[in-house]
C-alpha positions as CSV (number, residue, x, y, z in Angstrom):
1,X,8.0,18.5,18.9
2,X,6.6,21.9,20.2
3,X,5.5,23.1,16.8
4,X,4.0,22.0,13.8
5,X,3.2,24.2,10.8
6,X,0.7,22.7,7.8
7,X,0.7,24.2,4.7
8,X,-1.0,22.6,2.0
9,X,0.0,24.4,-2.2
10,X,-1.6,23.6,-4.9
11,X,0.9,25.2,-8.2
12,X,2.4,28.1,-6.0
13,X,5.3,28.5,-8.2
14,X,6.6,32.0,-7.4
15,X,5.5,31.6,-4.2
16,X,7.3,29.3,-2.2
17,X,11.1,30.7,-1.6
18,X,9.5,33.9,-0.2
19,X,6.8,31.5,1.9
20,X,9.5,29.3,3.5
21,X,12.0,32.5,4.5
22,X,9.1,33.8,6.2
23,X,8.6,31.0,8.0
24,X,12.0,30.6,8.6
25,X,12.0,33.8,10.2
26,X,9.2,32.9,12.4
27,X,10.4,29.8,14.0
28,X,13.9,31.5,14.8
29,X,11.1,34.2,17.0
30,X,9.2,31.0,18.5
31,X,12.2,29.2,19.2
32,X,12.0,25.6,20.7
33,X,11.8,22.6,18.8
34,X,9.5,23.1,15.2
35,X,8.7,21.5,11.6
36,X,7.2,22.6,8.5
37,X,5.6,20.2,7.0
38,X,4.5,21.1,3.2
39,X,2.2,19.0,1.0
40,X,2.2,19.2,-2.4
41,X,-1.4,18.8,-3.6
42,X,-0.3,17.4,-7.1
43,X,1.1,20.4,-8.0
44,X,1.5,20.6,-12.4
45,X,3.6,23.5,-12.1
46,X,7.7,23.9,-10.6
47,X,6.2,24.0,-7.3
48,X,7.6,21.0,-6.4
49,X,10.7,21.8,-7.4
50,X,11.0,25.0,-5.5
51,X,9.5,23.3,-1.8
52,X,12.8,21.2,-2.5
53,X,15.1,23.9,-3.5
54,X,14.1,25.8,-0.5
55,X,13.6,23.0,2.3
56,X,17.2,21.9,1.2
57,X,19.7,21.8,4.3
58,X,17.0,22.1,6.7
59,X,15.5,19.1,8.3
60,X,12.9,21.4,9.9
61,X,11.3,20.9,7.0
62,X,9.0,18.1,5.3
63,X,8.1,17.5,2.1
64,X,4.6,15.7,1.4
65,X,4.0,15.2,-1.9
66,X,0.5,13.3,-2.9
67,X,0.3,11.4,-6.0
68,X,-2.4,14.0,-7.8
69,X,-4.8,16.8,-6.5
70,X,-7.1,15.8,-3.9
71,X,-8.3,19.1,-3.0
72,X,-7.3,21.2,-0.1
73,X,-9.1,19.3,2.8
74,X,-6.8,15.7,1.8
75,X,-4.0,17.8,1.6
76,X,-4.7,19.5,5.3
77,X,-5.2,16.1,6.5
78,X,-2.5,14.6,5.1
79,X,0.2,17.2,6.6
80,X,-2.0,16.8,10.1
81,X,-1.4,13.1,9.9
82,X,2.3,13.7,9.4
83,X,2.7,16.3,12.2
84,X,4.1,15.7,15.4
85,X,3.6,19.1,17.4
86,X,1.8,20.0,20.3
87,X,0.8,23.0,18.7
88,X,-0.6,22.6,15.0
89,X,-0.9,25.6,12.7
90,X,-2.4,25.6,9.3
91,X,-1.9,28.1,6.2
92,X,-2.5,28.3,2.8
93,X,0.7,28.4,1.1
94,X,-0.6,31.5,-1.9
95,X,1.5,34.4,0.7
96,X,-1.7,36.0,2.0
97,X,-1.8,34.3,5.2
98,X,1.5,36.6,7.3
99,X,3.5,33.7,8.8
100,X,4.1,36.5,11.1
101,X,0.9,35.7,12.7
102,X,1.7,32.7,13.7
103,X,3.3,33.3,17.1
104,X,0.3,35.6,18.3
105,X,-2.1,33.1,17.6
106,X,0.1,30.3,19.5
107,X,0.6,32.5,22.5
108,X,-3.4,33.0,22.2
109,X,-3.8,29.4,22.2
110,X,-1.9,28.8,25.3
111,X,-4.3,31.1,27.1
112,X,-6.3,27.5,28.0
113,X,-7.7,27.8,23.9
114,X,-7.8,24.4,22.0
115,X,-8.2,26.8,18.5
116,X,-7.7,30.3,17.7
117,X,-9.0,30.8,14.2
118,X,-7.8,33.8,12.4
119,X,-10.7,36.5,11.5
120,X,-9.2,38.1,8.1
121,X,-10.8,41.6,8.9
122,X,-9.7,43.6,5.9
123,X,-9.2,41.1,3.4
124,X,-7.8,41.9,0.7
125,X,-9.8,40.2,-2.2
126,X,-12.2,41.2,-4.7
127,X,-15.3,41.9,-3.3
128,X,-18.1,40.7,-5.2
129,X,-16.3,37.4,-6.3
130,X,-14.5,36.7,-2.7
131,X,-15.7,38.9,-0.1
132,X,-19.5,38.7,-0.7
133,X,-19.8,35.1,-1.1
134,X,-17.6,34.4,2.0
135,X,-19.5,37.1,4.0
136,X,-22.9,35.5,3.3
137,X,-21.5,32.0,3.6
138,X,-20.2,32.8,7.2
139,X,-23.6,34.1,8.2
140,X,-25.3,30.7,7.2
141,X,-22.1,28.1,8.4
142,X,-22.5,30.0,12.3
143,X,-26.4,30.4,12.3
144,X,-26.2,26.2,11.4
145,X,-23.9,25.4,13.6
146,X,-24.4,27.7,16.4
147,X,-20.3,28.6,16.4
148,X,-20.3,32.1,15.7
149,X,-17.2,33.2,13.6
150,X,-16.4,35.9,11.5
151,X,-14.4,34.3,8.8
152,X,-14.9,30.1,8.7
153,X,-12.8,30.4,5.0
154,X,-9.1,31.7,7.3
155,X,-7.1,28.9,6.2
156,X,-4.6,30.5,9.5
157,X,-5.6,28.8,12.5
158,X,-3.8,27.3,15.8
159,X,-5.4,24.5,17.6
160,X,-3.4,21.7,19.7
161,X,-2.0,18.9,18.1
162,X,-4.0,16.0,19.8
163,X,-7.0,17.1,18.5
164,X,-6.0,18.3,15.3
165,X,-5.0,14.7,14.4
166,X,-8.3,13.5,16.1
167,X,-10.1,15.6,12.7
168,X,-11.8,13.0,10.3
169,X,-11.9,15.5,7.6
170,X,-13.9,14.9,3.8
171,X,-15.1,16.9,0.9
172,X,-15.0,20.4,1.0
173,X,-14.7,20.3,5.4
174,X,-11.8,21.8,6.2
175,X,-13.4,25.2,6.5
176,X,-15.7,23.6,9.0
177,X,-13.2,23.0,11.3
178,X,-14.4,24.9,14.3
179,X,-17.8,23.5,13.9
180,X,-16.0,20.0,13.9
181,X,-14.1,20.6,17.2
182,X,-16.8,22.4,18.9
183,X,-18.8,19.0,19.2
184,X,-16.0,17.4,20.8
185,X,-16.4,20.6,23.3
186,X,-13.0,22.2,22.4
187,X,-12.8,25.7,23.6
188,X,-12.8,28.1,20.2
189,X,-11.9,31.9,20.0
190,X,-10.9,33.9,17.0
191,X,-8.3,36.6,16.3
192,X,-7.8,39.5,13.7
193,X,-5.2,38.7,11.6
194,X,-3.2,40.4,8.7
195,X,-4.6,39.8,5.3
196,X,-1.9,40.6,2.0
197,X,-3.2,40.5,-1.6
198,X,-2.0,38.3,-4.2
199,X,1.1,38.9,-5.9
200,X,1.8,35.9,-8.0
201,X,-0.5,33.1,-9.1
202,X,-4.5,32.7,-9.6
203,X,-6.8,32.1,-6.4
204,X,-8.5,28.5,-6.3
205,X,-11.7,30.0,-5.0
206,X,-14.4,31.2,-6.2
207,X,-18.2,31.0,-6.5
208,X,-18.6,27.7,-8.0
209,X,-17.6,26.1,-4.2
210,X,-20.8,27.9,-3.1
211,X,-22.8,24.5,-3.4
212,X,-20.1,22.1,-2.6
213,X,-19.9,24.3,0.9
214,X,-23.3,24.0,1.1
215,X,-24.0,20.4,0.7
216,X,-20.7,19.7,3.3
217,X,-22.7,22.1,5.5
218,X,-25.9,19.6,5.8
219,X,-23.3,17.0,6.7
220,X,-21.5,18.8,9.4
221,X,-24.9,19.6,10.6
222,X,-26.8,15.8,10.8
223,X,-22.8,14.6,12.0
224,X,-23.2,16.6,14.8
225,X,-26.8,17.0,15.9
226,X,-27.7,13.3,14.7
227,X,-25.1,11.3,14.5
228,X,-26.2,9.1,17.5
229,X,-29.8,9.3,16.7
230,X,-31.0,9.2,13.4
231,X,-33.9,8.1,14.6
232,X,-35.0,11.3,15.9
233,X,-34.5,13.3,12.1
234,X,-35.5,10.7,10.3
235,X,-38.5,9.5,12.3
236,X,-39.7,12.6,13.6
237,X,-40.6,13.6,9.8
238,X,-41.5,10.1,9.6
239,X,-44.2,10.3,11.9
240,X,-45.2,14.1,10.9
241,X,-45.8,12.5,7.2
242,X,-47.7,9.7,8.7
243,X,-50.1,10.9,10.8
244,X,-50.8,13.8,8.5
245,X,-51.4,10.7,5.7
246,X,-53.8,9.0,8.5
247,X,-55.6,12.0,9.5
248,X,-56.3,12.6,4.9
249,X,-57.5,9.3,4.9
250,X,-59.6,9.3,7.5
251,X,-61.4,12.3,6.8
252,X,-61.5,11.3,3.1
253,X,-63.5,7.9,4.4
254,X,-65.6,9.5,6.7
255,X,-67.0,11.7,4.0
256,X,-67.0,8.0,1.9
257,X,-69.3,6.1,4.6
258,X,-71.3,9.0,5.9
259,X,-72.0,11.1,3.2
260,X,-71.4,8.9,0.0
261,X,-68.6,11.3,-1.5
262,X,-67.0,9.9,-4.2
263,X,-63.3,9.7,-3.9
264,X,-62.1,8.2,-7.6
265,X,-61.2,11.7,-8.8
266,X,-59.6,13.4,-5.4
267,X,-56.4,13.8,-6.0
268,X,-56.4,14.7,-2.3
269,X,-56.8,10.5,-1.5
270,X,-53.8,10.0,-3.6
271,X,-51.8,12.7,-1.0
272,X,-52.6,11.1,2.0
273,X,-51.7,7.7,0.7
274,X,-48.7,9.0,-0.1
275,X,-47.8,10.7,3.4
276,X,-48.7,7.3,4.9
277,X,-46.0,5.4,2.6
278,X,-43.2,8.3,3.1
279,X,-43.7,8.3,6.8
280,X,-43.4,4.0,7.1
281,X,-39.9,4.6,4.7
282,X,-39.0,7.7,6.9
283,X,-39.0,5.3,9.8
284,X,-37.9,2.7,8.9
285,X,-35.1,4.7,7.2
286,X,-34.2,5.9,10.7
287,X,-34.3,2.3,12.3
288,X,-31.6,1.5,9.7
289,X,-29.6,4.2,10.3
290,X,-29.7,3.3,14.9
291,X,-28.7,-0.3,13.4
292,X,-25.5,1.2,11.3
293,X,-24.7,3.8,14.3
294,X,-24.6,1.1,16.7
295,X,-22.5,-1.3,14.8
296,X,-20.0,1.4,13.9
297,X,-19.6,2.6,17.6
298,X,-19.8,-1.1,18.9
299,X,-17.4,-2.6,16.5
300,X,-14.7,0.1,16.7
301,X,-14.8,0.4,20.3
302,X,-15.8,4.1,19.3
303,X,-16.7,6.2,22.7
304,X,-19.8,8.8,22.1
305,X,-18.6,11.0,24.6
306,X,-15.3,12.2,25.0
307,X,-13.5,13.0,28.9
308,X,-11.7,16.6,28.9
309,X,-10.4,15.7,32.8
310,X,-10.6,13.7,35.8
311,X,-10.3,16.0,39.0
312,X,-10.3,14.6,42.3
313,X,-10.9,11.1,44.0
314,X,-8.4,8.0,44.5
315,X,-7.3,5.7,41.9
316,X,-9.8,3.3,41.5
317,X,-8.5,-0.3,41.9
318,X,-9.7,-3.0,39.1
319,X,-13.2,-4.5,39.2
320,X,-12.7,-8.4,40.0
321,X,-15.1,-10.9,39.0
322,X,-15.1,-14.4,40.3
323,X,-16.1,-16.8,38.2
324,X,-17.8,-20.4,38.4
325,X,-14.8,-22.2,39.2
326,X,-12.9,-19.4,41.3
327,X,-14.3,-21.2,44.5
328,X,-15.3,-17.9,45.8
């Protein structure tokens, strides 16, 4: 399969006969052998009905449906799992993604890419409910992440099928994407893309994903900075908080011996007793977390580094070790 194309819907009704002609459209441009897979994220409404009505006849098309709404990043995954393309494309399935896009961000992809994510310039969304929030939240997402993008919330984006189905995605993480493929040193660019308003249905976003973004956003930062050495986050606080509990305490007893300060009522004594405590959990909390890391790399066979190409040299014929009884 050359192409696959992942929408995820979530009560589209209205939406989906116009969604799959365009689509039809676009693969008759791209030519070559393509699917559609659609997942129905436990859809209440007809949508199911109409992704049926309008796949009919054409086994380009496949119809997920999941057994109740998981939310969007399941739903992503869930088509990802079932595609089979060397290209993978993802859009939302409310008509404001242009399927028309699609084969400028493939042949922008194919430029030595492994994603293109779409950069919805003029969007065409309320402002203070949609734009603002998604302007500020960009800002944050690239200055945490160190991948600078205009528009992490583009739900149109082109990135090659062996890595897409590499993605371990959770929560609210499919809009970190990028930041996810970046630490396995894919090569990330964005595009302008066309931006339509809604015609038919009511938008799933809005400001109450603020914190859920948020808190997926600490995650996506300790997976990739730390997740092979908690140690260092966790015991480099731990060893701030103890020292700074040692050096309290020590001052605190010099005053005690020297100058015969009384320390009952210094709620100072109580702080640095404190800091020592936090900085022993802090570490140990990190030791805990080496042990986990090393036995879920170890026991999955899980490599921490991953080999874009081999250039050069001779195949290398197999190490042989002689044992005890080879009589070597």
């Amino acid at each position: 399969m050359d192409l696959s194309v992942v929408v995820p819907v979530f009560n589209e009704a209205g939406n989906i006969g116009e969604l799959c002609q365009e689509l039809k459209a676009v693969l008759a441009e791209i030519g070559g052998r393509s699917e559609v897979i659609l997942v129905d994220d436990g859809s209440t409404d007809g949508t199911f009905g109409e992704l049926k009505a309008a796949a009919a006849g054409d086994d380009r098309f496949v119809i997920v449906r999941l057994r109740r709404n998981f939310g969007q990043t399941a739903a992503l995954s869930a088509g990802i799992d079932a595609s089979s393309g060397a290209v993978v494309v993802t859009l939302d399935g409310d008509l404001q993604n242009d399927p028309a896009d699609i084969p400028r961000l493939v042949r922008k992809l194919e430029e030595g890419y492994d994603l293109v994510v779409g950069w919805r310039r003029f969007r065409r969304d309320p402002f203070l409910s949609r734009q603002l929030p998604s302007i500020l939240a960009n800002r944050v997402i690239s200055a945490a992440t160190q991948v600078k993008l205009h528009d992490y919330g583009c739900g149109l984006k082109a990135l090659r099928g062996e890595l897409a189905r590499q993605l371990r995605l959770y929560g609210e993480m499919h809009r970190f994407i990028p930041a996810i493929v970046a630490d396995l040193g894919a090569a990330i660019t964005e595009m302008e893309v066309n931006h339509r308003p809604r015609q038919r249905g009511r938008s799933k976003y809005g400001i109450s994903r603020t914190v859920r973004v948020l808190l997926d956003l600490v995650t996506v930062k300790f997976l990739s900075s730390f997740a092979t050495r908690p140690i260092h986050v966790f015991g480099t606080g731990g060893l701030v908080a103890f020292g700074a509990g040692c050096a309290i305490t020590g001052f605190l007893g010099a005053q005690k011996l020297f100058l015969g300060t009384e320390l009952s009522r210094r709620p100072l004594l109580l702080l640095g007793i404190l800091l020592i405590v936090t900085g022993v959990q802090l570490i140990t909390l990190g030791l805990i977390g080496e042990m986990l890391v090393r036995t879920y790399h170890e026991s999955q066979a899980k490599p921490i580094y991953l080999v874009r190409e081999t250039v050069g040299g001779r195949a290398r014929a197999p190490l042989l070790v002689k044992g005890k009884g080879s009589g070597g």
